[in-house]
Backbone as numpy.savetxt, mean C-alpha at the origin, in Angstrom:
# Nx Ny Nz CAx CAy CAz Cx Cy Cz
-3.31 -29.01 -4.79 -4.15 -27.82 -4.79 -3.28 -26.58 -4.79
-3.59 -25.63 -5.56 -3.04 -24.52 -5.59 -2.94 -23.37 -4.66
-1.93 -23.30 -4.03 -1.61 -22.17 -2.88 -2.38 -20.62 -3.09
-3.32 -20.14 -2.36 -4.09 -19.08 -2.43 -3.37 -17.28 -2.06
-3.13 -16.96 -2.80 -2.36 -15.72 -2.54 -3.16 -14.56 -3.29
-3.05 -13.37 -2.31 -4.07 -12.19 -2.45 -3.01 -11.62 -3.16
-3.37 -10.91 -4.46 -2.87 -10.01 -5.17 -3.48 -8.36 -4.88
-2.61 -7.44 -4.51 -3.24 -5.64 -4.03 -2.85 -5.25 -5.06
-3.86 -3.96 -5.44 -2.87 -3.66 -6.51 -3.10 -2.17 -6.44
-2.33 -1.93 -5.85 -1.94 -0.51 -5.52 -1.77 0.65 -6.99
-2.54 1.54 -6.86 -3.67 2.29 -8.51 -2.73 3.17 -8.88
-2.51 4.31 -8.02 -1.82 5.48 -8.00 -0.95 6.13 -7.22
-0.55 6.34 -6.00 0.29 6.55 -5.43 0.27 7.40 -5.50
1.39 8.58 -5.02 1.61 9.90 -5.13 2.75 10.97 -5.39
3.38 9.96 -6.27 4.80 10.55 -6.87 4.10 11.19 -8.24
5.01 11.72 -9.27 4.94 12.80 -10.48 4.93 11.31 -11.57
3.76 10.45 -11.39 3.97 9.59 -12.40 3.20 9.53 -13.47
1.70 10.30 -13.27 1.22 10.71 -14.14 2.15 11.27 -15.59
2.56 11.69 -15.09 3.40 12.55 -16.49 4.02 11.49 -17.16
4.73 10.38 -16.82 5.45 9.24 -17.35 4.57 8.28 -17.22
3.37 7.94 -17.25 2.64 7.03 -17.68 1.29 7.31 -17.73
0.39 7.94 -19.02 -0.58 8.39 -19.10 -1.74 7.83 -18.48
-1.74 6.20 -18.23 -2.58 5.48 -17.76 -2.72 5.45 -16.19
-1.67 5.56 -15.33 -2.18 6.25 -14.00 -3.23 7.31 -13.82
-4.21 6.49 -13.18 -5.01 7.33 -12.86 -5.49 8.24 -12.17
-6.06 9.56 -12.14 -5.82 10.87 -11.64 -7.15 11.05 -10.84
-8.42 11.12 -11.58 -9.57 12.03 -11.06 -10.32 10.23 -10.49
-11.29 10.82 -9.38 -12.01 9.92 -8.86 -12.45 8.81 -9.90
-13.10 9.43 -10.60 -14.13 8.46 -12.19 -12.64 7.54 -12.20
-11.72 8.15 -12.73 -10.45 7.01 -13.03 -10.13 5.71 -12.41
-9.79 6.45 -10.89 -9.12 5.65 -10.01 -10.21 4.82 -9.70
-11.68 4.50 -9.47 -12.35 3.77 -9.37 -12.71 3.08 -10.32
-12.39 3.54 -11.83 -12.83 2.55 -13.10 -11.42 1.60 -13.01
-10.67 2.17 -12.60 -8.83 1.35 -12.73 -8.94 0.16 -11.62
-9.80 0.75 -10.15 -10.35 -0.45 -9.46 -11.04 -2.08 -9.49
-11.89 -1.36 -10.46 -12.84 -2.22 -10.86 -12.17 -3.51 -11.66
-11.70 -2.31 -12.80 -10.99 -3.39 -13.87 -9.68 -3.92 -13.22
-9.15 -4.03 -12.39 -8.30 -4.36 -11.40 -8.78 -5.81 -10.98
-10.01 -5.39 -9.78 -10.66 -6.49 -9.65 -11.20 -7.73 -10.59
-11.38 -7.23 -11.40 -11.80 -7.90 -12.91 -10.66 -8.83 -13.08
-9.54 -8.48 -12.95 -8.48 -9.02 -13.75 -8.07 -10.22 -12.12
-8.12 -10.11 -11.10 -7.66 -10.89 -10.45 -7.21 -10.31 -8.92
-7.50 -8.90 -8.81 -7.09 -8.34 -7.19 -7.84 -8.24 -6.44
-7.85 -8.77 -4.88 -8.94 -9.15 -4.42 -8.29 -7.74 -3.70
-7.56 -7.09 -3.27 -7.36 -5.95 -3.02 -7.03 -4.52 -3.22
-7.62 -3.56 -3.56 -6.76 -2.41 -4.28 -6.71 -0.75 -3.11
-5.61 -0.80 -3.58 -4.74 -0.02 -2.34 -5.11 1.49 -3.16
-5.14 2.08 -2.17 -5.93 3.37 -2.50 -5.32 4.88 -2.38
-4.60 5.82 -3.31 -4.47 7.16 -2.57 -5.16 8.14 -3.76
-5.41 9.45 -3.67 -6.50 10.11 -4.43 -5.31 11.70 -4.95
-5.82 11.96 -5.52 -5.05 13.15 -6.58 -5.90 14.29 -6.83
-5.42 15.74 -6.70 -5.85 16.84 -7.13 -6.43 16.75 -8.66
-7.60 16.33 -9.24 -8.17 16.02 -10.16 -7.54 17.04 -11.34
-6.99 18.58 -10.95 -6.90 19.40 -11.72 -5.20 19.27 -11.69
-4.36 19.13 -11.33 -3.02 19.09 -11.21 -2.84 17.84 -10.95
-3.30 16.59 -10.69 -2.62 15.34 -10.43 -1.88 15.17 -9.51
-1.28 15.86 -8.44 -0.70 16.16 -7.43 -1.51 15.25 -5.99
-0.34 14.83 -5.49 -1.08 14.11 -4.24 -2.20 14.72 -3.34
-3.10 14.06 -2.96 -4.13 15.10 -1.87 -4.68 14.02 -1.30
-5.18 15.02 0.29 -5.94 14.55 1.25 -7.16 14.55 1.68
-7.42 14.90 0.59 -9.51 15.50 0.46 -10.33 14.64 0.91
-10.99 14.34 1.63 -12.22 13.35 2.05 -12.99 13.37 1.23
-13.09 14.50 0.76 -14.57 14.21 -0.51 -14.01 13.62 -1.62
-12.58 13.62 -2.27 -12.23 12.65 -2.99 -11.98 11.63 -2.71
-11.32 10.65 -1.26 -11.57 9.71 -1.03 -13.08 9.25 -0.90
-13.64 10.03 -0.81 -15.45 9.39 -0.58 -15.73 9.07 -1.69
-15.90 10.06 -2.67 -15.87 9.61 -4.64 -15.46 8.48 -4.93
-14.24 8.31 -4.51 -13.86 6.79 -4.65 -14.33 5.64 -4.50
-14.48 5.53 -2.72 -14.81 4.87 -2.47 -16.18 4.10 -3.28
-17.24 5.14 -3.02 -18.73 5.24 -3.27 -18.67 4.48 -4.79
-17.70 5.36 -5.51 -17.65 4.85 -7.08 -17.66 3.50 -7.43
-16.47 3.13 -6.52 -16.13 1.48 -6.46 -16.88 0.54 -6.24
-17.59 1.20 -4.77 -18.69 0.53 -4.08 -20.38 0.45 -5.31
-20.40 1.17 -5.87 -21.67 1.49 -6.61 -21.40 -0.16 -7.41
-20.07 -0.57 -8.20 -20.09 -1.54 -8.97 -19.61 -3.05 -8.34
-19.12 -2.45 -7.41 -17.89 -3.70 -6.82 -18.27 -3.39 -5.58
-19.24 -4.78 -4.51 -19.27 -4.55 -3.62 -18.49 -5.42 -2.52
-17.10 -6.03 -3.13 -16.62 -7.44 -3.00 -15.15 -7.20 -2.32
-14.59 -6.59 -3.72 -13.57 -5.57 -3.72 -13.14 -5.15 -2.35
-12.24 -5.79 -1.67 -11.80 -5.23 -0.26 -10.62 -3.51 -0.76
-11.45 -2.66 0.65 -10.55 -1.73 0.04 -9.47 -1.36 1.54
-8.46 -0.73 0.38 -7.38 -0.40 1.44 -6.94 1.19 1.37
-7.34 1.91 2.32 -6.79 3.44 1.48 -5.07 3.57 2.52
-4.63 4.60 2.04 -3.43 4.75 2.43 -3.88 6.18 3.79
-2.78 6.03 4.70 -2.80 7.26 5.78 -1.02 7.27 5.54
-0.49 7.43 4.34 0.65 7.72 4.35 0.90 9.22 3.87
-0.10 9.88 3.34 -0.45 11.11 2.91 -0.06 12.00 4.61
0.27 12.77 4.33 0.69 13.62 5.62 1.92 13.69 6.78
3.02 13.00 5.86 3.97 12.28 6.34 5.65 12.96 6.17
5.31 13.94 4.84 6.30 14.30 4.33 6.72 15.69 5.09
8.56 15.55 5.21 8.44 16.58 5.45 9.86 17.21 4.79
10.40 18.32 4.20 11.36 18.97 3.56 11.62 19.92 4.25
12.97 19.76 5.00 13.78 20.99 5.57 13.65 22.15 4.87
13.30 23.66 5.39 13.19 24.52 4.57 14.65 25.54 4.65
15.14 26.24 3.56 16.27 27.11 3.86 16.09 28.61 3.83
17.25 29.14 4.66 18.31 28.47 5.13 17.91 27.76 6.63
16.85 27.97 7.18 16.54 27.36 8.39 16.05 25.84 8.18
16.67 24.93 8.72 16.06 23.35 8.56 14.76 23.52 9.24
14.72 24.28 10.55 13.85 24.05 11.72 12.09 24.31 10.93
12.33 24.89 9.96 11.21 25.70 9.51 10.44 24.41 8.01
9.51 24.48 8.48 9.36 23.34 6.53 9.05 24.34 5.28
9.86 23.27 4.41 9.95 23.87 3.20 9.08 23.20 1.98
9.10 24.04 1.30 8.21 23.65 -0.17 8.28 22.55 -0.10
7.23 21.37 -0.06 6.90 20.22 -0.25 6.33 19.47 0.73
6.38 20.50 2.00 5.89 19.45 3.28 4.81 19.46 3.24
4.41 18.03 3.89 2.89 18.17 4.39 2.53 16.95 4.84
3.33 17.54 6.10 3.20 17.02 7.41 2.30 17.47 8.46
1.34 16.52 8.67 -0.16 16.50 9.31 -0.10 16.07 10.63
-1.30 15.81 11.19 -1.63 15.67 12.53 -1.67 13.98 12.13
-1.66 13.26 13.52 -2.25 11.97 12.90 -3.96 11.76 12.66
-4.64 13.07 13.53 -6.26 13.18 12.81 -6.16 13.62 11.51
-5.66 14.24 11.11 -5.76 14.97 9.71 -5.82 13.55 8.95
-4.66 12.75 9.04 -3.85 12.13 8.14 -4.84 10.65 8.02
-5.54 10.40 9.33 -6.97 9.15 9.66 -8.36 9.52 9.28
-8.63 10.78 9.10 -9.84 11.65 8.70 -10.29 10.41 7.68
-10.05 10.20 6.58 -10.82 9.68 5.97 -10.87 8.26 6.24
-10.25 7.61 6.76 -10.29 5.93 7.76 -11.59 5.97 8.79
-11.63 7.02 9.55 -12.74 7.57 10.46 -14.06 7.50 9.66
-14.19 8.18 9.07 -15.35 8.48 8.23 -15.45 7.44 7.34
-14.59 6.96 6.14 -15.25 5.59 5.45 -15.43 4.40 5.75
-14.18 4.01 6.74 -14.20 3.18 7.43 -13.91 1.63 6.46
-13.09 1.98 5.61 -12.37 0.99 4.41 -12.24 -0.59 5.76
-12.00 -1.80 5.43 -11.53 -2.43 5.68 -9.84 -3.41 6.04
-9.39 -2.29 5.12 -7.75 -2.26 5.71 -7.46 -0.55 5.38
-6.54 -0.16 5.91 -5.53 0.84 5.66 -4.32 0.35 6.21
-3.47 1.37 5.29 -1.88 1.26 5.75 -1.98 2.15 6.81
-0.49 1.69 7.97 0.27 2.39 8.83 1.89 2.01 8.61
2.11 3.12 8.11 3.59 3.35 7.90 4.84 3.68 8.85
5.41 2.28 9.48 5.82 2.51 10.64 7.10 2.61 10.29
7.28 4.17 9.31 8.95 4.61 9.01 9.36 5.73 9.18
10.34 6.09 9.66 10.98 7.52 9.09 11.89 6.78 8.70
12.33 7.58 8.12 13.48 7.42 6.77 13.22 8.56 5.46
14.44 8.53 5.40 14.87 9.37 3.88 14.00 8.55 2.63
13.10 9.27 1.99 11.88 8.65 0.81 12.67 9.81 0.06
13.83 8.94 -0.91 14.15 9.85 -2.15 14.37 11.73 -1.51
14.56 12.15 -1.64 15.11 13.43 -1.78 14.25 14.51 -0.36
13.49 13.73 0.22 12.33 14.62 1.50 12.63 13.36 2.30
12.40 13.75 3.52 12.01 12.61 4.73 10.42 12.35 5.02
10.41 10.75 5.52 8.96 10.53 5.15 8.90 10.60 7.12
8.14 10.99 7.62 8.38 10.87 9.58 7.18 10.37 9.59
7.39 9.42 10.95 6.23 8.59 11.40 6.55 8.81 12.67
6.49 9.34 13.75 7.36 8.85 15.41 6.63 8.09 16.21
6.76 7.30 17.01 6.43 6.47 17.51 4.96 7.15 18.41
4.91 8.32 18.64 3.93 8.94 19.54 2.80 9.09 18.38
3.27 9.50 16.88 1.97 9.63 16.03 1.69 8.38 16.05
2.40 7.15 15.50 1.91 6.19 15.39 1.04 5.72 15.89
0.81 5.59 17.39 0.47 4.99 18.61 -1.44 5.93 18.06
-1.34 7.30 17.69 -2.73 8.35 17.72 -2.86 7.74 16.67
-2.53 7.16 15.68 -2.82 7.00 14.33 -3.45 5.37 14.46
-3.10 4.50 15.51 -3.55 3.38 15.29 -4.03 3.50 16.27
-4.55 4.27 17.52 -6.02 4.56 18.16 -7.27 4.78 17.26
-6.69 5.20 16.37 -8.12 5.82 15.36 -8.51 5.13 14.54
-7.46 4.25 14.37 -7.71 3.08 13.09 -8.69 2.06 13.75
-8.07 1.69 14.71 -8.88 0.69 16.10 -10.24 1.22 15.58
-10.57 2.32 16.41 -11.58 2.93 16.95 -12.45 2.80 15.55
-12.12 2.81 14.09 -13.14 2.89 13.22 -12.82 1.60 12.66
-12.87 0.68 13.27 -13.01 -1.15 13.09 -12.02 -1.37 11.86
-11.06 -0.92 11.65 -10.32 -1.33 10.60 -8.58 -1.34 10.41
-8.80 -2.72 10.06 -7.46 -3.08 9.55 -6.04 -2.66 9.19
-5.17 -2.65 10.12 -4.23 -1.76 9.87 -3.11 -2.96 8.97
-2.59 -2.63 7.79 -1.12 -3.02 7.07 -0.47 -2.46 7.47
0.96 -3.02 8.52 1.48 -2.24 8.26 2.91 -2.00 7.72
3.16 -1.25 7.22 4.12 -0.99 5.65 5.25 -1.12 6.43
6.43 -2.02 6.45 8.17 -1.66 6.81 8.80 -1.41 5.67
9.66 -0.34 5.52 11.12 -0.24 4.17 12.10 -0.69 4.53
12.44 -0.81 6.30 13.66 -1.77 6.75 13.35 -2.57 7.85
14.74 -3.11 8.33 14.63 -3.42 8.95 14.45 -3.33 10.62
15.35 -2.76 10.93 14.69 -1.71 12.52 13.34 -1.06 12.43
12.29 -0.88 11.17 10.93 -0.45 10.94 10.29 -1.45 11.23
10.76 -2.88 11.41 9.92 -4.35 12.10 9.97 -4.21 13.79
11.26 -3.84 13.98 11.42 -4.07 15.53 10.31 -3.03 15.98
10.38 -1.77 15.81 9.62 -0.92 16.01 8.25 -1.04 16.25
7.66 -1.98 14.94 5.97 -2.52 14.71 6.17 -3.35 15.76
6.78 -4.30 16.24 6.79 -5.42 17.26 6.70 -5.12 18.57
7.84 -3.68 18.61 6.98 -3.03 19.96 5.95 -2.55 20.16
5.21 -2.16 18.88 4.11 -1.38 19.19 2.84 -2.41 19.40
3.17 -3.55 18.56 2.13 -4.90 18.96 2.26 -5.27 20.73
3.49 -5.77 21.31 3.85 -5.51 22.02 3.39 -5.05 23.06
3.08 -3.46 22.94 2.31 -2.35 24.14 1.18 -2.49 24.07
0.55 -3.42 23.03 -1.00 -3.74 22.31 -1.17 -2.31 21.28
-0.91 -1.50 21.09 -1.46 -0.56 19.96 -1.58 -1.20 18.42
-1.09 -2.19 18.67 -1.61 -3.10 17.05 -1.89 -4.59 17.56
-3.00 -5.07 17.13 -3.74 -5.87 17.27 -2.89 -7.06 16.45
-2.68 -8.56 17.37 -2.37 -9.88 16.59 -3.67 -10.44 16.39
-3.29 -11.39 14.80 -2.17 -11.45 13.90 -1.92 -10.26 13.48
-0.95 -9.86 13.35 -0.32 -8.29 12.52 -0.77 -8.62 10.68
-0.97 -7.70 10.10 -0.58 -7.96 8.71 0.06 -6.55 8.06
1.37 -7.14 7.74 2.41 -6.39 7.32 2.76 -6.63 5.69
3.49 -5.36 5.31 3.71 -5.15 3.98 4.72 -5.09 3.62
5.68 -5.63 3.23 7.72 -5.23 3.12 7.46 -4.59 2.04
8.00 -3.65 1.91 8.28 -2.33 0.61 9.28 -2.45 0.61
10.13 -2.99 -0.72 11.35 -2.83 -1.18 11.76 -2.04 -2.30
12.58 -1.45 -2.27 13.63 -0.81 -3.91 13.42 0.68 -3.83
12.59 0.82 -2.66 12.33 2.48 -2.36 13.25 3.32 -1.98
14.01 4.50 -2.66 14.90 4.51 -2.20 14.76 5.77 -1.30
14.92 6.08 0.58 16.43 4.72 0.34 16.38 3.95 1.67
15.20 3.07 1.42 14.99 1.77 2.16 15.73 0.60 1.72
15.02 -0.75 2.59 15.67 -1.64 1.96 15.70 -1.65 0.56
16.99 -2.47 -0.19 17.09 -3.16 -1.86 15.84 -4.09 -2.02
15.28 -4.19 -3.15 14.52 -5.27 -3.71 15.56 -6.20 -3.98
16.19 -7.01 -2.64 16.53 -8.60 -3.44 16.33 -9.60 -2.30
16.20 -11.07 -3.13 16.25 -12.44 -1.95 16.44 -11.72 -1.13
17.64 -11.42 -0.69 18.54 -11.67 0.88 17.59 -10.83 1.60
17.20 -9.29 0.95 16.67 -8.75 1.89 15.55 -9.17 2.36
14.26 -9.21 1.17 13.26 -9.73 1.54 13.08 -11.13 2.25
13.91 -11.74 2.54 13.80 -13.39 3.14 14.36 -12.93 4.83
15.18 -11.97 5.05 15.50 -11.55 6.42 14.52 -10.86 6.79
14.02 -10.03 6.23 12.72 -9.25 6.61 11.33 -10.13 6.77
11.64 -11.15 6.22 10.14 -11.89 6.57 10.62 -12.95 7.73
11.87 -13.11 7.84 12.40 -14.07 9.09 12.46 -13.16 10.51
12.21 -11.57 10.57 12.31 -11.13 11.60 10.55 -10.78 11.84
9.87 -10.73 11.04 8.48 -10.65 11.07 8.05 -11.57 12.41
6.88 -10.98 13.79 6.51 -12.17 14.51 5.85 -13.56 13.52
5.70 -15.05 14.90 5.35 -15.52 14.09 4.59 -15.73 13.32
3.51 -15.28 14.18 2.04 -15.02 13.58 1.51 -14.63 12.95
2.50 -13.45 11.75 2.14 -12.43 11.31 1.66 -13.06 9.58
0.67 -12.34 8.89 0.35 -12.78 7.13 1.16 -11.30 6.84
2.04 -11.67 5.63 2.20 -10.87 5.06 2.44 -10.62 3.49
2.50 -9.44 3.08 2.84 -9.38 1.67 4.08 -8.63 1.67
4.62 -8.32 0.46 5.68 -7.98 -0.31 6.01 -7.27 -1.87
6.17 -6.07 -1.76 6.34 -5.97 -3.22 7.40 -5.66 -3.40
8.45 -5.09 -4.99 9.37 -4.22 -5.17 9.15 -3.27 -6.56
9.68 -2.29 -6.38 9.31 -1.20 -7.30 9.79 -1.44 -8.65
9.23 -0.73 -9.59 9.89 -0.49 -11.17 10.30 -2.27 -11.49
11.16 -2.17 -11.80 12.07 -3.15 -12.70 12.28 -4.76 -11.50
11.70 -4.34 -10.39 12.02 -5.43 -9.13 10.09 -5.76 -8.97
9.24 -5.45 -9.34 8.45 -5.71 -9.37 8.03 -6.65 -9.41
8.05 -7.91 -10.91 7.69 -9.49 -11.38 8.86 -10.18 -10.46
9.74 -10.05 -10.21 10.85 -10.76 -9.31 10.32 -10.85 -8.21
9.68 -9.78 -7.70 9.71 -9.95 -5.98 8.35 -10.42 -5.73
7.57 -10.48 -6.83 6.02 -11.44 -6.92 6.74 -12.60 -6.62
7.12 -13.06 -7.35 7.76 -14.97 -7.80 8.24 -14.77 -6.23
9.01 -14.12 -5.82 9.89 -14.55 -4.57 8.88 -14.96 -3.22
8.01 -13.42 -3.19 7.04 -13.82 -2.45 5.94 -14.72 -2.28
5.52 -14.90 -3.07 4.55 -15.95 -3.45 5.55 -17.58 -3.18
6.44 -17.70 -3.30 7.55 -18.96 -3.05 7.78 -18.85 -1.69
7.83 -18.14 -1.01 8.70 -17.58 0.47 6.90 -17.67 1.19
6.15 -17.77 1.16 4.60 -17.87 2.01 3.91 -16.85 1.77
4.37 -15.91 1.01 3.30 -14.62 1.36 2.63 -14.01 -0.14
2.33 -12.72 0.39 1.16 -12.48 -0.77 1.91 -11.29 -1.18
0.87 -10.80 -1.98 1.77 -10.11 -3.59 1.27 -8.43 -3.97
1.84 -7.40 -4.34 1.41 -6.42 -4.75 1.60 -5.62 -5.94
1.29 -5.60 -6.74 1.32 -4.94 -8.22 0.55 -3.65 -8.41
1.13 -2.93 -9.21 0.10 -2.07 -9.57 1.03 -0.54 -9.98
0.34 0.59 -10.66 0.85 1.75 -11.25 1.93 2.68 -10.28
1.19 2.40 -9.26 1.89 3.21 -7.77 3.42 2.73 -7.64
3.49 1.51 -8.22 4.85 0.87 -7.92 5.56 0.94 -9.34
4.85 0.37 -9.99 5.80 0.08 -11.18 5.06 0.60 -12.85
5.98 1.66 -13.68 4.71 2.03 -14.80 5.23 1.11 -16.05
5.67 0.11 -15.98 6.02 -0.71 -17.22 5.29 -2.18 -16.85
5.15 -2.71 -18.36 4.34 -4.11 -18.06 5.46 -4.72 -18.57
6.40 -4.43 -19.55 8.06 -5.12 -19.66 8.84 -4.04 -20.08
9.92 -4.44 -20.06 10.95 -3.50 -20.69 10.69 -2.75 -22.13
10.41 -1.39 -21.85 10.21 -0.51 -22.79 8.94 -0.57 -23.00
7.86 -1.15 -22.48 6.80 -1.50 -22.86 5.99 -0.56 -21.91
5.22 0.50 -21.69 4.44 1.21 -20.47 3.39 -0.01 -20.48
3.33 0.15 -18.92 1.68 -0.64 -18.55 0.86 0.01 -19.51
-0.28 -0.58 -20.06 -1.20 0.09 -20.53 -2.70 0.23 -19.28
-2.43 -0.08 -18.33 -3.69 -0.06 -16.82 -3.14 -0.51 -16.12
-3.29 -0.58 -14.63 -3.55 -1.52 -13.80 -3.49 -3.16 -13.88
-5.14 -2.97 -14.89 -5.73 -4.35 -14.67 -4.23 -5.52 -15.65
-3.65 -4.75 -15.94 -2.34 -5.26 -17.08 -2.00 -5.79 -16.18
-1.25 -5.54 -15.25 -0.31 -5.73 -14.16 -0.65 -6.82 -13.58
-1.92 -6.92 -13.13 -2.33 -7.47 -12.37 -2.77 -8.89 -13.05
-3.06 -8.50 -14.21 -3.47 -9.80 -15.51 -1.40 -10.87 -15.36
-0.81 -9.79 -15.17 0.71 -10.98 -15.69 1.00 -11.20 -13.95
0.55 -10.41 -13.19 0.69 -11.32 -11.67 0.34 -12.37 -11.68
-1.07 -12.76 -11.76 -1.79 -14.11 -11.67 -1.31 -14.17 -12.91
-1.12 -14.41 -14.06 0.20 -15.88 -14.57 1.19 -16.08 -14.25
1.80 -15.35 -14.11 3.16 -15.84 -13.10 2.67 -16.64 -11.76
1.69 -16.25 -11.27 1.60 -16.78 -9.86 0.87 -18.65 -10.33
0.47 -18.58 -11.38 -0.49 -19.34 -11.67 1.18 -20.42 -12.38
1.83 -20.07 -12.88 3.15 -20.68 -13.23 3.75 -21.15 -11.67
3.57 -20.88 -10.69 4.12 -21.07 -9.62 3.64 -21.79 -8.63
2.29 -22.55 -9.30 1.12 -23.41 -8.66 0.64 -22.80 -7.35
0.47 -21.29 -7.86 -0.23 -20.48 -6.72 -1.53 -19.67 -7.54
-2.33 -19.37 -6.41 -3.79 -19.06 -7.72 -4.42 -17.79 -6.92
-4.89 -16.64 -7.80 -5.35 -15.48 -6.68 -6.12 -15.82 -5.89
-6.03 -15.29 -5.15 -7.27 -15.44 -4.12 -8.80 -14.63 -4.08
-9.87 -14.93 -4.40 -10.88 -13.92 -4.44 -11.05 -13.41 -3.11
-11.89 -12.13 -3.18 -11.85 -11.07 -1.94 -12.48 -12.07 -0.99
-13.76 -13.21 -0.71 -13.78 -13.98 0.15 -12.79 -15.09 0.60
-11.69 -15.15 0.28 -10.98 -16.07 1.05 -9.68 -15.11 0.95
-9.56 -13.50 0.77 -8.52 -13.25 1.04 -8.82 -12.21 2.32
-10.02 -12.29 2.37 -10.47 -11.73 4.04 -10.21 -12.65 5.23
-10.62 -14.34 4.82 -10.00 -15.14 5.46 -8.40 -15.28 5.68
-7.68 -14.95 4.72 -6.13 -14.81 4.88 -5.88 -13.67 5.42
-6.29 -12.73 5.39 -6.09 -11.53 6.11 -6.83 -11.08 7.52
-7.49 -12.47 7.79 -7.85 -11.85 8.88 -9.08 -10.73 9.51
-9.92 -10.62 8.28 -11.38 -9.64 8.12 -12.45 -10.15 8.36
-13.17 -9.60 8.94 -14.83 -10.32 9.16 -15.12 -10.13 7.34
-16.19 -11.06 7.57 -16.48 -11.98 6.38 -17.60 -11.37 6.11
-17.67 -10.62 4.55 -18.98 -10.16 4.26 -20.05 -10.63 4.09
């Protein structure tokens, strides 16, 4: 029998990728038609962040996460969703004073940054238990937001992922399980090739899932060009899988994704080459740990 593994497939994200891949999707109508056909193709999960409809630019709007949601929900009522609370995280030393933020921050409260977890009340969200250098800005999480950020998650019945880029970002989640502010089984996410977190390779990802508690389900992705590699790895190594525009805008070399649902169409064959088979959203609530719709 074929090993059951949940494919996420994370839509859009919030880097300048629009511009380098026309098919990332921007305005609500998008990101929920990119959902759908997502689901269509084989993701029992799709990971969620929302965009200034008029500039494409990352945002924190509730009424565009609600659009979303609602959109999704109108066609797909199956579809487990995951939105991101990684929005509000960034922050850029401003000059000549570091002390002061500079063009690009936007760095929130941990209410600001749960506002829409509160109110929609998705069935998973991420918690991003990192600081670290994210490419050219620092991404801050401190252990005191964390702790407000997964009171609130609690409090609106839902599912926290939560995201490590290294390794001391596990020890960290373990204490915070630990003090109880995250609920066992944990379900965690290894983000690799981000720079400048861990590398997307074996060694890393196989130490990172060997320091994981034991109890924990998890997934794994890696960015751009580490993407189809770190499917195969994960899916071989016990865990589950993440694809999608946010991570990676090519379906092969030189080739742009042409959607989502692309991505997610050559996950499940590869996974299906690997005598592993997606999992639909009812038995990947069971792997993850969700009350059962």
């Amino acid at each position: 029998m074929s090993r059951k593994t949940v494919i996420t497939c994370a839509l859009t994200g919030s880097f300048d990728t629009p511009s380098k891949n026309p098919a990332v999707p921007v305005s609500p109508q998008a990101i929920a038609q990119s959902a759908i056909e997502a689901a269509q193709a084989g993701a029992a999960v799709v990971h969620i962040h929302v965009r200034d409809p008029q500039t494409a630019k990352p945002s924190m709007d509730l009424a565009l996460y609600r659009e979303v949601v609602e959109r999704i929900r109108e066609r797909d009522g199956d579809v487990i969703l995951n939105l991101t609370t990684g929005a509000g995280g960034r922050y850029v030393p401003g000059e000549p004073d570091p002390a002061q933020a500079g063009p690009g921050t936007s760095l929130a409260s941990p209410e600001a940054r749960t506002r829409h977890v509160t109110a929609l009340r998705p069935e998973i969200c991420t918690l991003d238990v990192a600081t670290m250098n994210f490419g050219e800005h620092t991404f801050l999480n401190t252990p005191a937001h964390l702790r407000a950020m997964a009171a609130r998650i609690a409090e609106a019945g839902t599912r926290p992922e939560i995201e490590v880029f290294d390794l001391g970002q596990i020890e960290l989640a373990k204490h915070l399980i630990a003090e109880g502010h995250l609920a066992r089984p944990p379900l965690f996410q290894l983000c690799l090739g981000i720079p400048w977190g861990a590398p997307a390779t074996p060694e890393t990802m196989l130490q990172m899932r060997d320091r994981l508690p034991p109890d924990a389900v998890w997934s794994a992705f890696g960015i751009a060009r580490a993407e189809f590699p770190m499917v195969a790895l994960a899916a071989t190594a016990g865990g589950h899988v993440r694809v999608g525009l946010e991570d990676n805008l090519y379906l092969s070399r030189g080739q742009l994704a042409p959607s989502n649902a692309a991505l997610v169409e050559k996950a499940a064959t590869l996974l299906s080459l690997l005598d592993c088979a997606p999992a639909t959203p009812t038995e990947a609530r069971v792997l993850f740990g969700l009350a059962p719709r």
